[in-house]
N, C-alpha and C positions, 0 to 999 in steps of 0.2 A: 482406496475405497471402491475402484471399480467404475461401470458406467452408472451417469445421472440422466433423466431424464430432462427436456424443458424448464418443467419443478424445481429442479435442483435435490431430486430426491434419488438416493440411492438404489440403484436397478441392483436384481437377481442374478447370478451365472447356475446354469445348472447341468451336471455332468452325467450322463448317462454310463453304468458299471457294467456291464454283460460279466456272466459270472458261467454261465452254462446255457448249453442246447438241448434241443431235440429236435429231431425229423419228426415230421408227420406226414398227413395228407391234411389236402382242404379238405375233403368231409366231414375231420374231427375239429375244424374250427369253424364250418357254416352250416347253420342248423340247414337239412335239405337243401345241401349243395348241389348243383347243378351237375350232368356227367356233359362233358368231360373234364372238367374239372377234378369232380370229388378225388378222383385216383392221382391225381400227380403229387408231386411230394411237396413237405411248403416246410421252412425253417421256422422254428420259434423259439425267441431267446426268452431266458432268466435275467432280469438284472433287479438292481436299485439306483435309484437316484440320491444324488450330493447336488441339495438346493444350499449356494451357500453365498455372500455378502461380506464382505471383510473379515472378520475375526467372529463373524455368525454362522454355523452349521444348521441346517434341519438334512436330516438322512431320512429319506419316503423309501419304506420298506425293507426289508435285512435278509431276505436271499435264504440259503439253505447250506448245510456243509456238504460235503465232500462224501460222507458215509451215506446221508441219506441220498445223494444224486448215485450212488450206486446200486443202493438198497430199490431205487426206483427206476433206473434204468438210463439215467439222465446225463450227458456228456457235459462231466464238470469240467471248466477253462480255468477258472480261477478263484481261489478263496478273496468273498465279497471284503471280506476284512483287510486282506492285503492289497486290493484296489483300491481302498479307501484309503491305505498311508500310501500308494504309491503317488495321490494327488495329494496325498500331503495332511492327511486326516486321520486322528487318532479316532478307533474309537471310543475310547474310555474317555476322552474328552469331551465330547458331542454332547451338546443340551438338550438337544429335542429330537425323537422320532417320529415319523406318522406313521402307524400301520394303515393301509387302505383296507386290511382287510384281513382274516385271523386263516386263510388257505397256506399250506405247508409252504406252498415257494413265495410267499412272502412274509413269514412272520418266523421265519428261524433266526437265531443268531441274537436272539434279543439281550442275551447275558453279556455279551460281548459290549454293551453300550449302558453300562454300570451308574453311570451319573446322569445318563439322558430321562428326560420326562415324556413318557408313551402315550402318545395320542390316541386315541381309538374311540370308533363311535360304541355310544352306550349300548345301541340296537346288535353290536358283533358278537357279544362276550355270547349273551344265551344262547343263542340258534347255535353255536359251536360248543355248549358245553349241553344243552337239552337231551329229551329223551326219543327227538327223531334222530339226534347224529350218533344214534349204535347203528342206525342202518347202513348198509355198504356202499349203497350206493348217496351217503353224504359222507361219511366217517372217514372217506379215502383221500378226503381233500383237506385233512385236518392232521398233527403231529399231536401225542398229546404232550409232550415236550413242549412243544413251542407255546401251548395255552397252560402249563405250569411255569413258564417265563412269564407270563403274565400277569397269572397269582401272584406269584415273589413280587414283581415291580408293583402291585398293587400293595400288597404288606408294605413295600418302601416306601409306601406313598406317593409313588411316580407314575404311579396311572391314570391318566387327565381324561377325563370320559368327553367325548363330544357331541352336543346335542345339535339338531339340522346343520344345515350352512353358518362356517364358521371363520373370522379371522386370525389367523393363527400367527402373523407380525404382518406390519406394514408390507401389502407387496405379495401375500401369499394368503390365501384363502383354500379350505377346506369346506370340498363340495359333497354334499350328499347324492350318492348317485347309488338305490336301493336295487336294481334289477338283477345285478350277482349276484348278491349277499344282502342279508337285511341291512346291517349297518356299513356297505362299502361307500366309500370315501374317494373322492379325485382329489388330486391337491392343484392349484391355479396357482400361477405365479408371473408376478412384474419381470421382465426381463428387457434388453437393451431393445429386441427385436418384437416386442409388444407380450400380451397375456399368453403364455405358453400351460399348457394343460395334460397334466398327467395324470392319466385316466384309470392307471391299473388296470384293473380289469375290467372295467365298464364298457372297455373295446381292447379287445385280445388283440386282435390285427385291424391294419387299416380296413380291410373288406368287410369286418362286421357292419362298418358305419357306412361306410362306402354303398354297401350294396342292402345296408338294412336287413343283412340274416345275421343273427346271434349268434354266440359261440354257443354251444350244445349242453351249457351247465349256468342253470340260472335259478333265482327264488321264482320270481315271478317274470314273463314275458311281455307282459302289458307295461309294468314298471322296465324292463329293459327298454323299449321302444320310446318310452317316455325321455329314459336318458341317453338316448340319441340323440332327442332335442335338443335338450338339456346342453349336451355336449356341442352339438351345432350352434347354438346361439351364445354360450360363452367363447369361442373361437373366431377370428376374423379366415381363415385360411384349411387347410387341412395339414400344410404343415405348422401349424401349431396346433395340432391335435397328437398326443404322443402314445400310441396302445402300448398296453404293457407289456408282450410277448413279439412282436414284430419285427421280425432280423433286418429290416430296413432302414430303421433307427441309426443302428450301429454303422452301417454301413454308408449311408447318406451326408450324415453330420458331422465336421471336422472332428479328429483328435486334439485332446486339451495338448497332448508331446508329442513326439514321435515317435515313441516309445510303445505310447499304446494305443497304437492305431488298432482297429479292431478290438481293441477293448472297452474304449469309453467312450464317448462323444461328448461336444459340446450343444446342448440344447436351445441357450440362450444365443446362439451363435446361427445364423443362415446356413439353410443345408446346400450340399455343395450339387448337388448334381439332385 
């Protein structure tokens, strides 16, 4: 079963996937970054998360393939599907997804997970499929692949719409956190080492929150700042705050093997350094 708390109630382990990279600079991840900052380079990972409990899966987010991290410039490490059996997870088995949010590097891959039930807030679908996202500068963050995965899994009847803050099993709650996207999502989770919170993108890197500048793509500003709060006061710590692009994830918190060190990490586990 895993660890229990006090309770006697069944804790969370949650596995962090890196799947691909990219270099950047901090300028492209702090709104009016500071010089000299802005020009040095800053690493930012692709992954998804394996929240999982005995013989229970939820998979937060599905990554992107191989063509499209070409197509966009993106240093693919590893197909997210093959990380996921490599910890021992089918995905055609998986019951449940959560998309945080309908942006290309997190909602690919969704056919790959054929019996899962798609979580997604009600508020995503439009503003992704509306008549501002023919403008280039939204439309660039969207597949349209990956939102006719979504149609189909809605024909299947496995698209579970989510309204405000939600609980989504014992131990994992689905947070609204509106400042990226209208309808983006954090998911909260019980783990042995207390509430661990996976922000997506409501914090790209630690320095967004850190330093209270936003990454540079957002609905609204005011709601972003809001879910800083938000995110500070659901958190006892900042290492249980997890941004969704942050090469320091990966690098900080143990390997589930030894195998894949630098590929995955243990979340529900103390970071080592």
């Amino acid at each position: 079963m895993g660890a229990v708390n006090n309770a006697g109630e069944a804790l969370w382990e949650i596995t962090a996937l890196r799947f691909a990279r990219l270099t950047r600079h901090h300028r492209d991840a702090l709104l009016l970054c500071p010089e000299p900052l802005a020009g040095r380079p800053l690493d930012m990972d692709y992954s998804l998360w394996l929240v999982r409990r005995g013989d229970e899966t939820v998979v937060v987010d599905t990554g992107y393939s191989p063509e499209l991290a070409a197509r966009r410039g993106r240093t693919f490490l590893d197909d997210p599907m093959d990380l996921l059996r490599r910890v021992g997870v089918d995905p055609a088995a998986v019951t449940d997804v959560v998309l945080t949010h309908l942006h290309y590097d997190h909602a690919g891959n969704l056919d790959q997970f054929p019996a899962a039930r798609v979580h997604l807030n009600e508020l995503e679908f439009g503003p992704a499929t509306g008549w501002h996202a023919r403008e280039p500068s939204v439309s660039f963050a969207y597949e349209a692949d990956h939102i006719a995965a979504v149609v189909r899994a809605r024909e299947e009847g496995r698209l579970q719409p989510v309204r405000d803050n939600t609980r989504l099993r014992d131990g994992i709650e689905l947070v609204h956190l509106p400042g990226h996207t209208p309808g983006h999502m954090a998911v909260r989770v019980r783990t042995g080492r207390g509430w661990v919170l996976l922000t997506g993108d409501a914090v790209h890197v630690h320095a967004n929150l850190r330093e209270r500048r936003p990454y540079p793509l957002y609905t609204s500003l005011e709601e972003t700042f809001r879910d800083y709060d938000t995110v500070t006061a659901l958190t006892e710590s900042a290492d249980h705050v997890i941004p969704g692009h942050d090469a320091s994830v990966i690098e900080r918190f143990p390997a589930p093997a030894p195998g894949l060190a630098g590929r995955a990490a243990r979340l529900d586990l103390p970071p080592e350094s």
